[in-house]
C-alpha atoms as one frame of an Amber mdcrd trajectory, in Angstrom:
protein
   0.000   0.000   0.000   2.908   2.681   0.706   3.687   1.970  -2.756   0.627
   2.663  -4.241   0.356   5.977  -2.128   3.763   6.836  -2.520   4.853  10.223
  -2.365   0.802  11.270  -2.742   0.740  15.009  -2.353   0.339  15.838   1.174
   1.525  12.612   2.655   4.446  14.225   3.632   2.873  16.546   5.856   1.919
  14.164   8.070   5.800  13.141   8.755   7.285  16.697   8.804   4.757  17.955
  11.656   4.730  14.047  12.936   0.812  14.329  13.241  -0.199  10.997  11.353
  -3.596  11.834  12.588  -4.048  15.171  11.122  -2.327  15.037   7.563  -3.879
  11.944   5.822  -6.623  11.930   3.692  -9.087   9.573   6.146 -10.038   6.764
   3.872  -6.336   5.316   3.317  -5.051   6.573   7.395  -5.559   2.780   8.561
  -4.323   1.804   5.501  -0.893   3.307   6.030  -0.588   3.853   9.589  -0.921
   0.723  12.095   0.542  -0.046  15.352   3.139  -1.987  13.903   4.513   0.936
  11.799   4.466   2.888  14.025   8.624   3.019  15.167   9.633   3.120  12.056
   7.158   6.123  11.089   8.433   7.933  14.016  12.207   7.397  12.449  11.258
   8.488   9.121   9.746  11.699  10.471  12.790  12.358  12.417  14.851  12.195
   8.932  12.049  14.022   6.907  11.925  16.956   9.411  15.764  17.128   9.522
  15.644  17.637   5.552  12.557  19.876   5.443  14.379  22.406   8.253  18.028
  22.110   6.564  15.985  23.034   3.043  14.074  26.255   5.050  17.524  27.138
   6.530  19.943  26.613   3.149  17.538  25.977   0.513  18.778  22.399  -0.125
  18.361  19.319   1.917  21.235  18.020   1.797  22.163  15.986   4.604  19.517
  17.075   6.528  19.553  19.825   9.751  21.811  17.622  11.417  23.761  16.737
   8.789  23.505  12.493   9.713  20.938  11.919   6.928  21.359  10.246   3.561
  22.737  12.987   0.880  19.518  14.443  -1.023  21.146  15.521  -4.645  19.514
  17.284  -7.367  18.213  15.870 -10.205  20.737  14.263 -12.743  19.273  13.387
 -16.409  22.089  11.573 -17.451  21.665   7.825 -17.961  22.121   5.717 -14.689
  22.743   9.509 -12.624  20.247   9.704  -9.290  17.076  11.166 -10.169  15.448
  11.372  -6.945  15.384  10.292  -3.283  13.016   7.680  -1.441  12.018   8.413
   1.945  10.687   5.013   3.074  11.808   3.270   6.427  14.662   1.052   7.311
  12.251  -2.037   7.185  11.856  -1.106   3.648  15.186  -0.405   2.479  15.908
   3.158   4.137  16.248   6.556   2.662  18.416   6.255  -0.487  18.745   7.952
  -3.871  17.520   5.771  -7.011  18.430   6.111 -10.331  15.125   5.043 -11.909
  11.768   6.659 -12.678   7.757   5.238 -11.329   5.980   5.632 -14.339   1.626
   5.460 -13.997   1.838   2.277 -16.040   4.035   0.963 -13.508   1.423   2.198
 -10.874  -0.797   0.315 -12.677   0.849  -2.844 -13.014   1.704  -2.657  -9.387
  -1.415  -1.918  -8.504  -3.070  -4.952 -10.287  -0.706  -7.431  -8.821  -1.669
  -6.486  -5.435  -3.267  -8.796  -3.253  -3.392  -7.161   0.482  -6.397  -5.442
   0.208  -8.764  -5.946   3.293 -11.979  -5.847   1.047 -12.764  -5.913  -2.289
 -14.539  -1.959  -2.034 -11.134  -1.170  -0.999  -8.865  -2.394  -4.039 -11.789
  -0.357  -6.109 -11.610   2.595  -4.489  -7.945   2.650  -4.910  -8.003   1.895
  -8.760 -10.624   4.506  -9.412  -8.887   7.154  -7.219  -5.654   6.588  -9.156
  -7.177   6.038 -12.865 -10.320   7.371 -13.696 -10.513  10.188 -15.538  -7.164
   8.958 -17.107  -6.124   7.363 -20.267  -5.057   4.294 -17.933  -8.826   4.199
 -17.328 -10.171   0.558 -18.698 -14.199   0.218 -17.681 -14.000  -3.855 -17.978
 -10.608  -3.795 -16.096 -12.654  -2.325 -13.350 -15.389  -4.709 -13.701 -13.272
  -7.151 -13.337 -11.070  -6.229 -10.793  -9.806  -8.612  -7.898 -11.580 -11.587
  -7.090 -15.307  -9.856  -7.233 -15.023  -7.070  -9.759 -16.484  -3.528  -9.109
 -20.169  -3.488  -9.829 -20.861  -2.741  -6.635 -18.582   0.316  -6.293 -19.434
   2.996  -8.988 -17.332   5.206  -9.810 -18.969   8.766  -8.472
């Protein structure tokens, strides 16, 4: 699921202010925050804080505030360079810079591959969020979704 959500604008917010309460769109909180996330959360928002207050003080984030955090670089378009940094947890292979991009068919392929969903209403919610309204959009890929399809979840 922290895949799927990813760097979803906003999400952030929630680890900068460390207020996982206030700073989540509702409908996924449970999703990505549970009791057994919960340390490593709290380590992540230590490291996210650090950049966000070394980038308000400098105008980069660098190394962070306290300069102890994983080297945030610019950009690079060459082939192979660092493109961009992933803030995930140590659980889940720590804050380090990658050299590839997510594209939305990737999303998508992701997406349908996934089977950790808690209901069915769930896994449709999450496709229609991400795709409708998009040229990723497929009405009988919806209908057929998962192990029960979508009928019963519209799209609004």
């Amino acid at each position: 699921m922290g895949f799927l959500l990813g760097a979803a604008h906003g999400v952030e917010i929630a680890f900068v202010f460390r207020n996982f309460n206030q700073f989540i769109v509702p409908k996924y909180a449970s999703l990505v925050f549970t009791d057994g996330n919960l340390a490593g959360r709290e380590a992540l928002a230590d490291s996210m804080s650090s950049y966000w207050a070394e980038f308000a003080y400098n105008g980069l984030p660098g190394t962070g505030r306290d300069g102890l955090e994983v080297e945030w670089t610019a950009w690079d378009n060459s082939p192979g360079a660092d493109k961009c940094i992933i803030l995930d947890t140590q659980e889940d292979g720590g804050i380090r810079m990658i050299s590839s991009t997510v594209t939305l068919d990737a999303l998508k392929y992701r997406l349908l591959s996934d089977t950790t969903f808690s209901t069915q209403e769930q896994y449709c919610k999450m496709y229609a969020d991400l795709f409708y309204g998009t040229d990723l959009w497929d009405d009988d890929e919806y209908a057929n979704l998962g192990e029960y399809g979508c009928g019963d979840y519209p799209v609004e």
